[in-house]
N, C-alpha and C positions, 0 to 999 in steps of 0.2 A: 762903157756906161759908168757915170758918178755914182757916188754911193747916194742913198737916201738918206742913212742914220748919221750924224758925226757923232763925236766923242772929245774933249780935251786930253791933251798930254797929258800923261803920267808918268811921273819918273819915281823908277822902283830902285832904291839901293839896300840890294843886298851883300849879309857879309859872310864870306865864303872862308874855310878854313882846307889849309894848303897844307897835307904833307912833306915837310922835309923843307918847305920854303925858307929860303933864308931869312937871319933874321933882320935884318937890314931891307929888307922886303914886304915887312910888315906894314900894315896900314897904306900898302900899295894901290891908287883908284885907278878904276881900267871903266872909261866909258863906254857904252857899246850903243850902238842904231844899227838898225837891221831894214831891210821891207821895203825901200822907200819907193820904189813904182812910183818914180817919177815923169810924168807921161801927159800930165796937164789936166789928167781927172781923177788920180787918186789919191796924189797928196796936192794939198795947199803949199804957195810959196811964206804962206801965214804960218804955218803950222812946221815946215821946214827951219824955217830962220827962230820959230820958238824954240826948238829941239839941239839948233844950235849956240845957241845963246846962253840956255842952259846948262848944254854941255861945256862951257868956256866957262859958268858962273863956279862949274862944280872944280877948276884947277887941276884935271886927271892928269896921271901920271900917261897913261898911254890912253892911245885911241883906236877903238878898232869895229870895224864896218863888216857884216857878213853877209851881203850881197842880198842879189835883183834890187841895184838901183835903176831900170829900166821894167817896160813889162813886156814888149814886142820887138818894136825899132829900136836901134842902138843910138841914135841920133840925140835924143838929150840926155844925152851923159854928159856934153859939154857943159849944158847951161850947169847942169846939176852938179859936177865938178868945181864949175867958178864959183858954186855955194859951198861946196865941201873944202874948200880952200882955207877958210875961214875959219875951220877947228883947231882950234889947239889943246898943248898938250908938251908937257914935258920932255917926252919921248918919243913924240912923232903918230902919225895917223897907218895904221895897218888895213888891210885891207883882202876880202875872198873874193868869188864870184858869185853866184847862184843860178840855178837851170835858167832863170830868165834873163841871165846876163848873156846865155850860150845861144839863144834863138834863133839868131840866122847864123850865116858862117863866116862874118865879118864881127858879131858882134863881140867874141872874146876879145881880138884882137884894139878895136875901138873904144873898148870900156878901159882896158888894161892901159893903154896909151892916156888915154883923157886922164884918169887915175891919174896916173905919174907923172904928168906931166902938172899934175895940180898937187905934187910932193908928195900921194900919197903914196905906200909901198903895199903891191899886192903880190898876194902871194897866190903859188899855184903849188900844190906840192913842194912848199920848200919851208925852210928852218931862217929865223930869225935871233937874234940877239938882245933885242932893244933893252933889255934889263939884265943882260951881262949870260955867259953860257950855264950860267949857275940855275935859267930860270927860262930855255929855251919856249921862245912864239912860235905852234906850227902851225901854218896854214895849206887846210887842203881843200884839192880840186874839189867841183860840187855832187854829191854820190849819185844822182843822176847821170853823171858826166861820163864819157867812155871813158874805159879803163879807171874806174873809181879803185884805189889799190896804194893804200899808206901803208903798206908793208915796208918797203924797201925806206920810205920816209923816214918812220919810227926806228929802224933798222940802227941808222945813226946817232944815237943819242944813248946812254946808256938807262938801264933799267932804275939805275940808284938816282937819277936827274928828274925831279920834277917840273910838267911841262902847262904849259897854259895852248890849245889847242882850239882852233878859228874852222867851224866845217858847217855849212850854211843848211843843210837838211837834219834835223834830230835824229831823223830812222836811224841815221849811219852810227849814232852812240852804241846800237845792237852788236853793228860790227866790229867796231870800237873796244868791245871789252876785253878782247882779246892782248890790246897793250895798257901801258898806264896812261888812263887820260888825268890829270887832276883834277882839270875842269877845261870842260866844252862849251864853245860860246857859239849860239844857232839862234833860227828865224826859221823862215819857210813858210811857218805853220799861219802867222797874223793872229795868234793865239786862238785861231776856231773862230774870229770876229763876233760870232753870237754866242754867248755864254748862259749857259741857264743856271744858276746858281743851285749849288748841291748836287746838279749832275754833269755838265762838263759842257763842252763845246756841242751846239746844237747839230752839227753835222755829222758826232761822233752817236749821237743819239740816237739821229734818225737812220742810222745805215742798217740795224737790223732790221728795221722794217721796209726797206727796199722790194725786199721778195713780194711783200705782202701789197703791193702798189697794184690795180689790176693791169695788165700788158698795154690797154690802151693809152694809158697815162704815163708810163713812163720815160718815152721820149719827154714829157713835160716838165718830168721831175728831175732829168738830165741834164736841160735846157735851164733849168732853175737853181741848182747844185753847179753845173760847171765845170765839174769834174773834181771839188771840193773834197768826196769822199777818197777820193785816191791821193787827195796830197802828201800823204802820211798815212803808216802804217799803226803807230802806235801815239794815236789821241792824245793819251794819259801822258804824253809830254807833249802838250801842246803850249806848255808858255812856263814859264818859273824855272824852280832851282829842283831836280831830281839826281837821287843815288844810283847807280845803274852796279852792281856789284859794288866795285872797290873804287869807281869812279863815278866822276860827278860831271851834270849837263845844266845849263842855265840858254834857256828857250824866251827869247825875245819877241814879245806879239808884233812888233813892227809898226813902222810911221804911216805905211800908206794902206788904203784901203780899195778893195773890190766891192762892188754890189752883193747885195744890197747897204752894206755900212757894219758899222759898230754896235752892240749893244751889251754892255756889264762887260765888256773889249776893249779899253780905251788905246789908243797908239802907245808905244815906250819910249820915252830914253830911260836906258840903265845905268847905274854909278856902282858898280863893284867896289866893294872892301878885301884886299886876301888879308888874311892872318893866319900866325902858326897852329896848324892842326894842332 
């Protein structure tokens, strides 16, 4: 089902400061798109090709994609790769998966192909260079995923390296804190798509009062939610730039949209600035 509500693009560039980043690093832009459930009813081919356009107006240094660009079938990954072709970027187009890349049991495999085969480079538990080993790209599997376990990842890199880290669900920032992330670049969430201003995303609102629904009705509020409340554990990073201890997460609302729609949610493209902490 289409959304009802739209929203125009909004491109948010924020500017992130990097410990230990080198300085020849400095004023580095990392574009990011997340969400696109590209499927023929949640994003526009309008609203796709603005997002990319944009991101070609912005001259980024890297580009980097953090998954469900499908939302069931793996099957338009194709078209939607011969649009993602089209990005450019200094340093090339990076690339995760997300739970709804994993759907059926063809689909890792068909997204990950399509990717590549349209030059972008995805990563699955693995370590990149694009900005030299001084400034290691990690990209991991999606924490839904089996065996969700960057341990042995992080393993390789030494403690004193600061790392720019690609992992498409925010919860896993929790897990996360246990190594250095500098900064984490995620989606998942579509920022709560209903936003109530001063109090947060409308589904994080309404979850204590689920008990209070009488029995008869809540198959209805199920059916209307969609499982919305479980997307995420922790709401309060549903979209922006958060401190999580000694690291830092930046939560992408996303290009495409579920039902009902957008409201005070608009879709993202992001334009990162790093600079020296």
């Amino acid at each position: 089902m289409g959304p009802l509500f739209f929203s125009p693009l909004s491109v948010e560039q924020p500017v992130v400061g990097i410990r230990d980043l080198p300085a020849d690093l400095a004023g580095t832009r990392i574009v990011q798109l997340s969400d696109l459930h590209f499927d023929g009813q949640r994003l526009s081919l309008n609203l796709l090709q603005q997002a990319i356009n944009r991101a070609n107006e912005a001259e980024p240094d890297l580009v980097v994609l953090t998954g469900d660009y499908v939302t069931d079938e793996p099957e338009p990954i194709h078209t939607l790769a011969r649009h993602l072709k089209a990005l450019e970027s200094r340093l090339g187009t990076y690339a995760i998966l997300g739970n709804h890349d994993l759907y059926f049991p063809q689909s890792q495999a068909m997204i990950t192909d399509a990717l590549e085969q349209a030059g972008i480079h995805v990563l699955w538990d693995a370590i990149a260079h694009p900005f030299g080993p001084q400034f290691p790209l990690v990209g991991l599997r999606d924490y839904w995923s089996f065996r969700f376990n960057p341990g042995p990842v992080f393993a390789q890199l030494s403690a004193e390296t600061p790392r720019l880290v690609l992992s498409h669900n925010p919860d896993s920032a929790h897990v996360l804190r246990q190594w250095r992330v500098d900064l984490q670049l995620s989606g998942h969430t579509h920022g709560g798509q209903i936003v109530l201003p001063g109090y947060g995303p409308l589904v994080a609102c309404l979850k204590p009062l689920r008990r209070k629904i009488p029995k008869n009705l809540r198959p209805h509020w199920r059916k209307m939610t969609k499982g919305s409340e479980t997307t995420v554990q922790y709401w309060q990073w549903a979209q922006g730039l958060h401190q999580i201890d000694q690291n830092w997460l930046y939560v992408n609302r996303g290009l495409g949209t579920y039902w009902p729609g957008r409201i005070n949610c608009p879709p993202e493209l992001t334009i990162l600035t790093l600079e020296c902490a």
